[in-house]
N, C-alpha and C positions, 0 to 999 in steps of 0.2 A: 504494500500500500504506500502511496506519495506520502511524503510529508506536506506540513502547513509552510507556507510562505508568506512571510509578515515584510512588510513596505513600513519603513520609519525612515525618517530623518534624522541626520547625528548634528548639523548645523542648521546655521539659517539665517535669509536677510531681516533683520529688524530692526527697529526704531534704534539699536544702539549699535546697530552696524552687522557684519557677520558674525554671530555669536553662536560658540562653539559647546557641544555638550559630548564632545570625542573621548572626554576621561572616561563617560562609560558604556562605549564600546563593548569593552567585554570586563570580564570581571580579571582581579589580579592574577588570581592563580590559574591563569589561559595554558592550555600547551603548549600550542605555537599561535604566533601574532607574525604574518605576513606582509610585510611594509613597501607598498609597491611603487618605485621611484620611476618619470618618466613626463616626456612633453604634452601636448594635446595632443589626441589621437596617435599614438602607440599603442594603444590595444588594452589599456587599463581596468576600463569599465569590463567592455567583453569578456577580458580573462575570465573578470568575478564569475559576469552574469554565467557563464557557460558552466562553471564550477558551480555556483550556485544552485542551478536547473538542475545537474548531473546528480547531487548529494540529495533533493528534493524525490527525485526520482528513485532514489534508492531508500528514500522512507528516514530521512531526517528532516527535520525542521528546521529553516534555515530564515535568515535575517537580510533581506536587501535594504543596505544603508542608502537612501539616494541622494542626489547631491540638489541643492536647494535654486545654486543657479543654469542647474538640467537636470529635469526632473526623469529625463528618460535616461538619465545616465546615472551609475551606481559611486560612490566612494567607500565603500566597502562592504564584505559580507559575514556574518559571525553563523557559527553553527554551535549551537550550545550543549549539545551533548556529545560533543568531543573538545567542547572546550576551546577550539580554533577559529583565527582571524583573518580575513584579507582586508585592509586600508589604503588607501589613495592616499601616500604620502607629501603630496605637491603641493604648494600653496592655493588656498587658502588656507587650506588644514592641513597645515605642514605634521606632519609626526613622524620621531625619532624614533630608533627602537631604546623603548629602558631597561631590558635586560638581553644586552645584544649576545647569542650565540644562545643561551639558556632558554629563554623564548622568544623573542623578537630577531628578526632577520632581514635585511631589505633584499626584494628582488628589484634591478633596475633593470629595465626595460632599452632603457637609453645603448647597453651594451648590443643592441638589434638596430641601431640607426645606421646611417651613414653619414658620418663624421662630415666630409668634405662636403656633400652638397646640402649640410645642414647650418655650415659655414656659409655657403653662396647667398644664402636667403638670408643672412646673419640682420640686416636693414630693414627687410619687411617681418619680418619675426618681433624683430623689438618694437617696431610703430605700431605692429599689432596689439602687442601686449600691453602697451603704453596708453593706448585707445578702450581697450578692456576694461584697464585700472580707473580710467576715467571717467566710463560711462557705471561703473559700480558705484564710485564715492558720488556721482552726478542721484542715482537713484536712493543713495544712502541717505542722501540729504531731504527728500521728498520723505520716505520713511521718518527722518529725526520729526521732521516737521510737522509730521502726523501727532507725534504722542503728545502736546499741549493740545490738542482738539479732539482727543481720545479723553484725556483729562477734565476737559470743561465739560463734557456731557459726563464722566463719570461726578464731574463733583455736584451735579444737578441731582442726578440720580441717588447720591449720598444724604443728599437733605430731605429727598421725598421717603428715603424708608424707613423701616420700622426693624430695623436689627436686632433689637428684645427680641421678635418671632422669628426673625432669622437665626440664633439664636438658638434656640427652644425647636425648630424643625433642624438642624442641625445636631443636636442631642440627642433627639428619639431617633434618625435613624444613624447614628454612632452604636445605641442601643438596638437596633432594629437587626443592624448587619453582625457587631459583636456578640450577643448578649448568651450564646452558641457556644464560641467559640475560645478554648482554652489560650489563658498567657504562655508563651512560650519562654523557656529559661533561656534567651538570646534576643540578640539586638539587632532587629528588623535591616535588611539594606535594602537601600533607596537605588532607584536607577532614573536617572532625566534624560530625555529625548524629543523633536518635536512625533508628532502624530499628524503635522500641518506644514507647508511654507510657502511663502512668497517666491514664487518661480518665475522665468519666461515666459511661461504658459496660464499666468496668474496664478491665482489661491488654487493648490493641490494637496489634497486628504486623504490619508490611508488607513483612516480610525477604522476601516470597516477590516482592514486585515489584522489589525492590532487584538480586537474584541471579536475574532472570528469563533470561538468557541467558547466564549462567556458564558454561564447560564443565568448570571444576575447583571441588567444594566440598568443602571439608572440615569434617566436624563434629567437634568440640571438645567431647568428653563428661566431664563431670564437676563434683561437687558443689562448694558454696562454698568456699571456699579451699585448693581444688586447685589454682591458679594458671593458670588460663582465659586471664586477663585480661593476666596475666604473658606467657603465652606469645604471647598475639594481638600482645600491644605490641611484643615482640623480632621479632617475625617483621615485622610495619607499617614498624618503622624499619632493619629491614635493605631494605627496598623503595625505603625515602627514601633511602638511603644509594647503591644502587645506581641510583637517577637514575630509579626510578619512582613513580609519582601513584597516591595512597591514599584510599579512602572508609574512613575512620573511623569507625561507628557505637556509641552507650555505649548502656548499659543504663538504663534507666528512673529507679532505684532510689537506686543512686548513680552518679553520670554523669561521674566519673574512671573507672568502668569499661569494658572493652571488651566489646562482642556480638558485632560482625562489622568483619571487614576486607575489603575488595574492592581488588584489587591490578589498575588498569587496567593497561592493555598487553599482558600474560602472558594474561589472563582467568582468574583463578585467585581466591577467596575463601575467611574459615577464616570460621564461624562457632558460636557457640555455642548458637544457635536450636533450639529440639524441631520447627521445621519439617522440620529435617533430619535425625533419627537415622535415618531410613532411605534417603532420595532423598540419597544423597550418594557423591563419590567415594572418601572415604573414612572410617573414624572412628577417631579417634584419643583413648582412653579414660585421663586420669587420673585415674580413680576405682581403676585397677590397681596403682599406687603410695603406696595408702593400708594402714598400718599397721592390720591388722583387729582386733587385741589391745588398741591404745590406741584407737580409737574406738570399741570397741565399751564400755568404760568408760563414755562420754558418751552413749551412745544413749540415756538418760531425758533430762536435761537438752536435747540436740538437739531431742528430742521436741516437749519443752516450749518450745521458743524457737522453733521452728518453729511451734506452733500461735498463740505470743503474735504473731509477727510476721503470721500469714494477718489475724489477726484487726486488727492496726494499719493493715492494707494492707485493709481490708473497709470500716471509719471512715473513713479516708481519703477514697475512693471515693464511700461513701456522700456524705460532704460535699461531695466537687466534684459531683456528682448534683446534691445540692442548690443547689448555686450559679450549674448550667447551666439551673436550673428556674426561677430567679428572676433570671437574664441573660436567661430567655425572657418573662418576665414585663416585663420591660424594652423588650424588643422592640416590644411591643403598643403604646407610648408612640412608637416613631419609626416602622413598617410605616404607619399609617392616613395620617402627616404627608410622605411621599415621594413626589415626581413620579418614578414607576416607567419614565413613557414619554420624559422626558429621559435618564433613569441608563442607557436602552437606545440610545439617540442615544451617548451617550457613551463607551459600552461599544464600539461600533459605530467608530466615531471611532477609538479606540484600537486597535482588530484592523485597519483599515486602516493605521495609521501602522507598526503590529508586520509589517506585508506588505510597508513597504516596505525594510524591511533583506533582503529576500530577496536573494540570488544568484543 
């Protein structure tokens, strides 16, 4: 039987720039951590994906990391019951190995080029890259720009509610999901990740791979600063507290916030996802602890911060668009210069050595 395949994000563009959540990749005690060094287009992502598919097929469950400014393209893959990594070690997410030879290893790709005519292009390679860099901190800036007008409607939405019953619904089901459920003699670990991000392709979500075998979801309905995130966070660490292991996933946007919590052991997750307003076991709406009298006072204003923000999250976009159009332009300088039939030897190489940690 196939294994499950989960689509997460380990980075992501947001309001404070590329913000990276790579420490937890995989857990410390990995077997091997494959650390894959190399230009654009050298075969990086493929290697993964083709390993990834291959292991999938043979009945493990595996993890595609995808990369935030190409959402069809991967920056690494973990298999968790073997305990093994492959990472795109290239900047943005630059990663070193920390225990090089014991488990961390880099494979470079770069040794498959050809040196000389990757010299020829040495001019257009750097203006490429140089235009890349550009048009990211150009969309970075639209992003920063955004969270004071994420803010003014959260601090609207702060004075209309009634957080005493947020609160109080927050309790009972701390109560509802624990109340079962023994303390365990250990300390819960935490793992952050997005489940969301700001791509090329605009706003892309994989919540639905994450909570693919959930039997308890609950949705978590309600507008900006209703305290979503509040709650998701009390609820996560009463989990750690009681000696159970948490998937952390933040929001896109700003990424102190929470989307979703996945609480292993119990099988239970709260999310804040529109995958779920109807496929769920339950929904839990703080939108009914909002003060209708004082917001509706800001309902113009809201309006209008709301349409300035679509629109800062549109430029955004648009510019990482463009950025992935001229990272493709890029491309064309190292595809024609790569021995594609050693990078397949190699690829090759490494799913056999990934076979031999089998059980």
């Amino acid at each position: 039987m196939a294994g499950n395949l989960k689509r997460v994000f380990p980075g992501g563009n947001t309001s404070e720039g590329f913000y990276s959540y790579y420490d937890y990749l995989i857990e410390h005690d990995a077997n091997r951590i494959f650390v894959i060094k190399g230009g654009p287009g050298v075969g990086k992502s493929s290697m993964m994906k083709k390993i990834g598919h291959e292991m999938v097929k043979k009945g493990y469950d595996v993890e595609f990391h995808h990369c935030s400014s190409d959402n069809n393209s991967i920056d690494g893959i973990v298999i968790p019951k073997l305990k093994i990594a492959m990472v795109d070690g290239t900047a943005p997410h630059i990663v070193d190995p920390k225990n090089p030879g014991a488990v961390d290893e880099i494979i470079h790709l770069g040794d498959y080029w050809d040196l000389e005519k990757m010299e020829a292009n040495k001019e257009e390679i750097l203006k490429s890259n140089k235009e890349v860099g550009r048009l990211f901190q150009r969309a970075y800036k639209f992003l920063r720009a955004s969270r004071p007008v994420v803010e003014d409607i959260i601090d609207k939405y702060k004075e209309a509610m009634d957080f005493g019953k947020v609160n109080m619904q927050t309790l009972e089901l701390i109560d509802e999901v624990f109340k079962n459920v023994d303390v365990r003699e250990k300390v819960g670990k935490e793992r952050h990740l997005f489940g969301s991000a700001i791509t090329p392709n605009g706003y892309v979500e994989y919540t639905d791979t994450i909570l693919n075998n959930i039997e308890r979801i609950y949705y978590i309905k309600g507008d900006m600063g209703t305290g979503k995130s509040t709650l998701l966070e009390k609820i996560y660490k009463e989990a750690i507290l009681r000696g159970l292991d948490v998937e952390v996933y933040h929001t896109p946007l700003i990424p102190q916030k929470i989307e979703t919590i996945l609480i292993e052991g119990i099988n239970v997750a709260f999310t804040i996802s529109n995958m779920y307003t109807q496929n769920n076991y339950k929904t839990v709406d703080l939108d009914e602890y909002i003060n209708g009298d004082i917001i509706d006072k800001y309902n113009e204003e809201i309006d209008y911060d709301k349409k300035m923000l679509n629109e800062l999250l549109k430029q955004a976009i648009l510019n990482i668009n463009k950025a992935k159009k001229e990272h493709d332009v890029m491309e064309k300088y190292y595809i024609p210069n790569m021995d594609f039939e050693e990078i397949e030897k190699c690829r090759q190489e490494i799913l056999n050595r990934i076979l031999t940690y089998e059980r």
